[in-house]
C-alpha positions as CSV (number, residue, x, y, z in Angstrom):
1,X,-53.8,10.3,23.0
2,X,-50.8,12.7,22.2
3,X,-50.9,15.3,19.7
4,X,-48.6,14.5,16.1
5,X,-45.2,17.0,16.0
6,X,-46.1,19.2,13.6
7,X,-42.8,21.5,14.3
8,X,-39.2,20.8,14.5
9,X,-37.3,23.4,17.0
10,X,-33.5,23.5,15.5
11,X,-31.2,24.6,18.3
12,X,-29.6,27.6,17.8
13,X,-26.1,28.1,17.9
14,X,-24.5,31.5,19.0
15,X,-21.1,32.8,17.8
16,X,-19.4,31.6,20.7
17,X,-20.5,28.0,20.3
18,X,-20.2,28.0,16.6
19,X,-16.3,28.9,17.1
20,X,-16.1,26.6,20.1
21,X,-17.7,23.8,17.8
22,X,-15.1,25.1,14.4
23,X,-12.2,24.7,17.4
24,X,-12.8,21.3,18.5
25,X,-13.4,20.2,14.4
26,X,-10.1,21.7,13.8
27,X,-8.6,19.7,17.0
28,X,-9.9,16.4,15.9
29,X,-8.5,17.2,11.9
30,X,-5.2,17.8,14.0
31,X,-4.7,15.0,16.3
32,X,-5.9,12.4,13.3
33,X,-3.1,14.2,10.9
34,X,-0.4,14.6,13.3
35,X,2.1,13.1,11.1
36,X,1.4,15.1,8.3
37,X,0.9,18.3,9.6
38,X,4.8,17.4,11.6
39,X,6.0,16.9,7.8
40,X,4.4,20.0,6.2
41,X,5.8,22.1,9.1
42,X,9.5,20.6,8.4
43,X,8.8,21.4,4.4
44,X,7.8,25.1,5.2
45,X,11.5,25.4,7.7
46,X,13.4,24.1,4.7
47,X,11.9,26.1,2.1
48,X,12.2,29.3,4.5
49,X,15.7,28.4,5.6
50,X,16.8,28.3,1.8
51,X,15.0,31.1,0.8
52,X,12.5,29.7,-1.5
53,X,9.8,30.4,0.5
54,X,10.2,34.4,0.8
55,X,10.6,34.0,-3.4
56,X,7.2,32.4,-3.6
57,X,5.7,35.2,-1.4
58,X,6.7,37.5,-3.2
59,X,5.8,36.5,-6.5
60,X,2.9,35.7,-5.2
61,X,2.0,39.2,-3.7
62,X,3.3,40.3,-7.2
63,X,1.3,38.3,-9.5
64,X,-0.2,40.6,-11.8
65,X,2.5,42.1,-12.5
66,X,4.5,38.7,-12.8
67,X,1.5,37.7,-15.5
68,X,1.8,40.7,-17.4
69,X,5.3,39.9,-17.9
70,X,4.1,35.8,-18.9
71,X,2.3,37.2,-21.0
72,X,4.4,39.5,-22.8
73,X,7.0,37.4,-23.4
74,X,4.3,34.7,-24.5
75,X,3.0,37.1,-27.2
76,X,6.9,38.0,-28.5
77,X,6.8,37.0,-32.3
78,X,9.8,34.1,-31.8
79,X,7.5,32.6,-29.1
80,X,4.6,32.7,-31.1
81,X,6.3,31.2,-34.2
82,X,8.0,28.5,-32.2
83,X,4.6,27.7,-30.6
84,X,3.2,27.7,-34.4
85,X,6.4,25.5,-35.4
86,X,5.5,22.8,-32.8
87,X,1.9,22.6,-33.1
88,X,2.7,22.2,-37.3
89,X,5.1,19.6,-36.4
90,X,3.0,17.9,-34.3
91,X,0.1,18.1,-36.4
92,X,2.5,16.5,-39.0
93,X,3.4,13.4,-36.9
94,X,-0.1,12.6,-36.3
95,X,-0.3,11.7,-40.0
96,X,2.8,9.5,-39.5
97,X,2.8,5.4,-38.8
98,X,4.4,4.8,-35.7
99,X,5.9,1.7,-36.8
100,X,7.6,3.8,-39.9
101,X,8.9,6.1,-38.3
102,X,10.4,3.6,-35.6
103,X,12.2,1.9,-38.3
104,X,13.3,5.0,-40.3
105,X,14.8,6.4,-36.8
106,X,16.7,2.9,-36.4
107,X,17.9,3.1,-40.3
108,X,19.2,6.5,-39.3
109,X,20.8,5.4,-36.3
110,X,22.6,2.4,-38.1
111,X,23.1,4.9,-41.2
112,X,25.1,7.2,-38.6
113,X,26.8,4.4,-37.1
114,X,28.3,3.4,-40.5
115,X,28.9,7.0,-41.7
116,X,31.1,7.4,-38.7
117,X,33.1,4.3,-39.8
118,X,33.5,5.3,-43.2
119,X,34.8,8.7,-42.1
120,X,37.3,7.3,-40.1
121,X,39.0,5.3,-43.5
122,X,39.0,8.7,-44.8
123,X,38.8,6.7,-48.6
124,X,38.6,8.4,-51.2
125,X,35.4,8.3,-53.6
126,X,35.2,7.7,-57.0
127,X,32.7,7.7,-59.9
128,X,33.3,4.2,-60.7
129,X,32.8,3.6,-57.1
130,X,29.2,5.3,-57.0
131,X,28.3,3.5,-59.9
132,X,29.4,0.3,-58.2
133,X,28.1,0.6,-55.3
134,X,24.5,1.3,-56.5
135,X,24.8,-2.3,-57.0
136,X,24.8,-2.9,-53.9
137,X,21.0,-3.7,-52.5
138,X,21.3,-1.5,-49.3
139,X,22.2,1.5,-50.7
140,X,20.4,0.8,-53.8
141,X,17.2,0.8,-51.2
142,X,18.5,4.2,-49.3
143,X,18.9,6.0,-52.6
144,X,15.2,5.0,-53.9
145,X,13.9,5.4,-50.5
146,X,15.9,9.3,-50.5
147,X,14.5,10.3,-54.1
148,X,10.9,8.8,-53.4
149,X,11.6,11.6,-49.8
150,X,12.2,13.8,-52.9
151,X,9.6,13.4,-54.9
152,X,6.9,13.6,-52.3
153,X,8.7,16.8,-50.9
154,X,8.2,18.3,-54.2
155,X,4.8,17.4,-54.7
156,X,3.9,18.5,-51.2
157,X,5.8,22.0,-51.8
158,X,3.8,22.8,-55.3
159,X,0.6,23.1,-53.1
């Protein structure tokens, strides 16, 4: 009866054959991405024909002294404050309903639209005419809508 394995021998590689065997891998990735490898080429050309490339190399080889630049213009006080600005605004439209403020931008658009018109009678305005026209239920609506705007403004600026 033959005796169990008890040991495995691995083979051992030498340099050589581990480069040979890294060569043939690197053939096979090759051959199988011919195409690609055709188009990256024709990319690298282009970009070193129109000068792009040599830009990227160097602010690559230049990098931290390209950061500390980034950075220094990132820390300038009108960057910081318009990076505040946006995240405060932003901040303030996630407390917004969508749906409002879809129909307050398409008031505003139709607002505009007829603002336009009116500037182009170039009518005069009276006080009779302001009176009269609060009459009217669309403006009537834009002027309770406006001082409500006010209101809440006010309220919001006394905290």
């Amino acid at each position: 009866m033959a005796k169990p394995t008890t040991k495995i021998v691995q083979p051992v590689l030498t340099e050589e054959e581990k480069r040979a065997k890294a060569l043939e891998q690197v053939l096979s990735d090759t051959a199988l991405n011919a195409d690609g490898i055709r188009e990256t080429i024709k990319l690298l050309q282009e970009l070193h024909q129109s000068g792009i490339l040599g830009a990227v190399v160097s602010l690559v080889e230049a990098k931290e002294e390209v950061a500390k630049i980034a950075v220094g213009q990132l820390v300038r006080p009108p960057v910081t404050k318009a990076i505040n600005n946006a995240m405060a605004v932003a901040e303030s439209l996630t407390e917004l309903e969508p749906e409002m403020t879809k129909k307050l931008a398409g008031s505003l658009a139709k607002g505009l639209k007829k603002a336009e018109e009116g500037l182009r009678q170039d009518e005069k305005v009276g006080i009779f005419d302001l009176i009269k026209a609060l009459q009217d239920p669309d403006i009537n609506r834009a002027v309770s809508f406006g001082m409500n705007l006010l209101k809440g403004m006010g309220q919001g600026l006394k905290e």
